[in-house]
C-alpha positions, 0 to 999 in steps of 0.5 A: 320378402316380396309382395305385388298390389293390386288394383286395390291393395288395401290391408284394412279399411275398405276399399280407398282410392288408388294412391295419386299424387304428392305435393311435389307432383311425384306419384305417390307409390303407398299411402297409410291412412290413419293406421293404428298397431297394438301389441302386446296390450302397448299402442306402438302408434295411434291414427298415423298418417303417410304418404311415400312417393316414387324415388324418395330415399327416406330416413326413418328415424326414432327411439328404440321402441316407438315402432320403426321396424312395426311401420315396416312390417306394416308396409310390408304386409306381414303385420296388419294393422289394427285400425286404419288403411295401407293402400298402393300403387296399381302393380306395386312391387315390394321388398322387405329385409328384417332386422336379422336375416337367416334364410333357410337352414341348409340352402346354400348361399346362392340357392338363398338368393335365387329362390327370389327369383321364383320358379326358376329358383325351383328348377334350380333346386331341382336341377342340384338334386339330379346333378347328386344322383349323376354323381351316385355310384349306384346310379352310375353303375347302373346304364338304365339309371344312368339314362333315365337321370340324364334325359331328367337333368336335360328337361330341367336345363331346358325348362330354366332356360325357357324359364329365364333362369340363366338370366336370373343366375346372371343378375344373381352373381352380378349383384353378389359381386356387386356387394362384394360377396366373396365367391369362396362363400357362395356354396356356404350353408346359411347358417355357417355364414356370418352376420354381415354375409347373412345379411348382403344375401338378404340385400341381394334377395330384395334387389333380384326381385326389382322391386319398386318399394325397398325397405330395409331394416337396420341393412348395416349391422354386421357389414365392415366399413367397405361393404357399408360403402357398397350399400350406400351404392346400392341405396343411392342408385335404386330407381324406385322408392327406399325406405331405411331404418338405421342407426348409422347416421353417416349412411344416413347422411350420405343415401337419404333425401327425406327423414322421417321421424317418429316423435311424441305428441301428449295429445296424438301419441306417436306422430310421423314428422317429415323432414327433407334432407339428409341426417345432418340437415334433419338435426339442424332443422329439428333444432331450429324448429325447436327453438321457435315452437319454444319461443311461441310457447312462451309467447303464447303463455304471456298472452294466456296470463295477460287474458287470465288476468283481465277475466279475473279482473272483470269478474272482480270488478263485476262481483263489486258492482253488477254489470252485465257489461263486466260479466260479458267482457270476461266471457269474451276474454275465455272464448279467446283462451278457449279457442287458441290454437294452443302451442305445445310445450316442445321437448327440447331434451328428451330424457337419455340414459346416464353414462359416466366411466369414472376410473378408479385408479389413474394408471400409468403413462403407457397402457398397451404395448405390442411387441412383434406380435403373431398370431394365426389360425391355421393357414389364415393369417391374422398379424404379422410382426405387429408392434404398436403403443398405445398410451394412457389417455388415448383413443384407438379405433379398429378397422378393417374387413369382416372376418381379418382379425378385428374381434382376436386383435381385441381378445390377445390384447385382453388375455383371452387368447394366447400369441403365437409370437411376441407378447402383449404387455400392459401397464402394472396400473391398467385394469381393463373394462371389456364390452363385448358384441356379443354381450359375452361379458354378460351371464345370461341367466342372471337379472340386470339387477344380478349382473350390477351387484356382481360388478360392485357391492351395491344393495338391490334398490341401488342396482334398479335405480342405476338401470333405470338411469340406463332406460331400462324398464322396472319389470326388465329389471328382474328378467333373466337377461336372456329375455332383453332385446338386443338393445336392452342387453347394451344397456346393461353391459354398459352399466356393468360396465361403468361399475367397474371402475377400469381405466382403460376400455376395450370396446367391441362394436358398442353402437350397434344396438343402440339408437342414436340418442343413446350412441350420442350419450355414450360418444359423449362419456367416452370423450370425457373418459380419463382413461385409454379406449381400444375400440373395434366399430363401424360407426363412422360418426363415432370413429370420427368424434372420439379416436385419436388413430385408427389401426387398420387390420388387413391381410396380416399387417396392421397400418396404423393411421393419425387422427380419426375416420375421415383422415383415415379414409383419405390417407387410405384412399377411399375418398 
């Protein structure tokens, strides 16, 4: 999406002064003035202030929920507000990449992303359709037509390049180069493209139209590990003002300089909290600044009580003997409780869902062996005389390119697809948990509380209270699974997931629905798994905390490298 402001680009509230200058003395470029969201009868925020400023790369973090991607689409101009200012910079132009990017059914690839570009992306079109009438064997049959068709393709060329169009074709196949699109794709319709594919149109889109402001929606998700680095170029050389929401907190750590976190207030509600710095410097912070919220809380208490103490005593002493002085004294005492400035209790642990794979059997010494084993489709060559060992108790991440073979490795290694040479072969003991990206595993026209009772005998009470402990909502409970969010649908395979009892877990991308605080709970459950973990993902943070070795799957051979991402990344040279 793109939008360009005005002199007075106000969404709600009247006419406000343009936006001027931070803090720092850089310009601020938009400004959100006691803004307030309602949707769906819920209040995603109440009175929220914030200011960006030009050349900020921002951070904006938060649990699911609590109206990260709304404050963007509030940004962006496609949701109101319904309370509350969103003033701009004169001449502001802004880009916007949604969560799930399609483009229209159809166009190519290339088209999509030129139809950023304006009238030119028109002409274009144009200019596609006339090119298939040249080829009409009809047309070329026929001299008049044939004429009339050509005199048509030279006033359309002529028209795009007085246009700026070969300009913007230019700029197109630079930027698609830049992200590492694969050229093969660029005549691809939309929707036979993947998600990570889908998604680099979308990124290219918001560039081509040389924004000021760019906001981007969890611009990760479906991208592999080298094309997340590109992003992080991209994010990093942008001259204006960036604003990410992402679960990725190694992307976070190396594009931001400025997080901005939605927390929770009793007496305000959802509050924006500013952070300078990047994801790391942010936890640090948050958590030293928690410590001394706690320790004047504590102090502030004492000194309640001790002032408390000294009311009642007056007025005791004042029911004794009547005193007017007593009387007074204990007055003045309250109007000092009465006009502190009071310090909230902080949240110094917000509740997280609970998580917790317990084996029911140990399994044997060796989990998963595979032996020279092939597999192919068509002329596109997944492995190569692939052999590997994977031991019971270890922690195995799989990395490599979208589209080399990551997801099949995982369905050969469980059954799901045959080899077509050499075999698979897994301990006599070993029984295998599978979390899908897809939520395959799940049936989506059951309820949670349906898929929970299939995976272990359990009475329905039991079932909710499990995915309560999973954060999922009472009335969500009951809902045909198919209704959840993306997030929500996590939640549930994981619990499933966790009934299960296997000792050994097979994993496919399973952090990227969840927010961070709930990617933590499940690095933290997978470290203290009995049991060997096979996991595909992207999560750099994850790939670093929990595995042991990482196989990489590229080009029909699988290298296999010791320790977690960042001595993979090393041993690979991509640092």
């Amino acid at each position: 999406m793109r939008w360009r402001g005005s002199d007075w680009a106000v969404v709600l509230g009247g006419i406000v002064p343009p936006c001027g200058f931070g803090e720092n003395g850089c310009v601020i470029v938009a400004d959100l003035s006691a803004v307030s969201r309602i949707h769906g009868g819920r209040t995603i925020f109440r009175g929220l202030a914030w200011s960006l400023q030009d050349g900020e790369k921002i951070g904006l973090v938060g649990p699911s929920g609590w109206g990260k991607s709304t404050l963007l689409r509030v940004l962006a101009g496609i949701d109101v507000p319904d309370a509350g200012a969103v003033t701009f910079r004169r001449g502001l132009q802004v880009a916007y990449l949604p969560q799930e990017f399609a483009g229209q059914s159809g166009r190519t690839a290339f088209n999509e992303l030129l139809a950023a570009g304006g009238d030119p992306a028109a002409i274009e079109a144009d200019l596609t359709a006339v090119e298939r009438k040249m080829a009409d064997p009809g047309v070329l049959a026929d001299p008049d037509a044939f004429d009339r068709v050509l005199h048509e393709h030279a006033d359309l060329l002529e028209r795009f390049e007085r246009s700026g169009g070969g300009a913007i074709r230019n700029r197109a196949e630079a930027l698609l180069r830049s992200l590492g699109f694969d050229e093969d794709a660029w005549e691809r319709p939309m929707e036979l493209l993947s998600g990570g594919q889908r998604k680099l149109i979308g990124i290219a889109r918001c560039l081509l139209s040389e924004p000021d402001l760019l906001l981007l929606d969890e611009p990760d998700n479906h991208l592999d590990l080298d094309r997340k680095a590109m992003l992080e170029q991209v994010i990093r050389g942008f001259d204006g003002c960036v604003v990410v929401v992402s679960h990725d907190r190694y992307l976070l750590d190396e594009t931001v300089n400025v997080i901005c976190e939605l927390d929770y207030s009793r007496e305000a509600g959802v509050v924006l909290k500013r952070w300078e710095g990047n994801y790391t410097s942010y936890v640090t912070q948050r958590e030293l600044a928690l410590l001394r919220q706690q320790q004047d809380f504590v102090a502030q208490q004492k000194e309640i009580q001790r002032l408390e103490a000294a009311v009642a005593r007056f007025k005791l002493w004042a029911s004794i003997v009547i005193d007017e002085r007593h009387i007074k004294q204990a007055r003045n005492k309250q109007r000092q409780i009465d006009s502190m400035d009071k310090v909230e209790r902080p949240v110094l642990e917000r509740r997280k869902m609970s998580l917790n794979f317990r084996p029911a059997n140990r399994g044997g010494a060796k989990a998963i062996e595979l032996r020279h084993l092939e597999k192919s489709f068509g002329d596109k060559v997944i492995l190569i005389d692939t052999n590997a060992t994977i031991m019971n108790g270890e922690r195995v991440g799989i990395v490599g390119p979208n589209g080399a073979g990551k997801s099949v490795l995982l369905k050969l290694i469980l059954g799901q697809l045959p080899a077509d040479a050499g075999e698979v072969w897994t301990g006599p003991s070993i029984s295998m948990g599978y979390y899908s990206q897809e939520h395959e595993t799940l049936n989506f026209n059951q309820t949670p509380v349906e898929a929970l009772r299939e995976a272990k005998p359990m009475y329905e009470g039991e079932a909710v209270a499990q995915l309560q402990r999973f954060l999922l909502p009472y009335d969500a409970t009951s809902q045909r699974i198919a209704t959840l969010s993306g997030g929500e649908k996590s939640r549930v395979q994981l619990a499933r997931l966790m009934q299960l009892g296997a000792n050994c877990l097979v994993l496919d991308e399973p952090t990227n629905n969840l927010d961070i605080a709930a990617a933590e709970v499940l690095e933290e459950a997978l470290e203290k798994f009995q049991g060997a973990v096979v996991v595909v993902s992207h999560d750099r943070y994850l790939l670093d905390r929990l595995v042991d070795r990482v196989f990489e799957v590229r080009d029909g051979e699988m290298r296999v490298f010791e320790g977690g991402y960042s001595d993979y990344a090393r041993a690979s040279g991509r640092v």
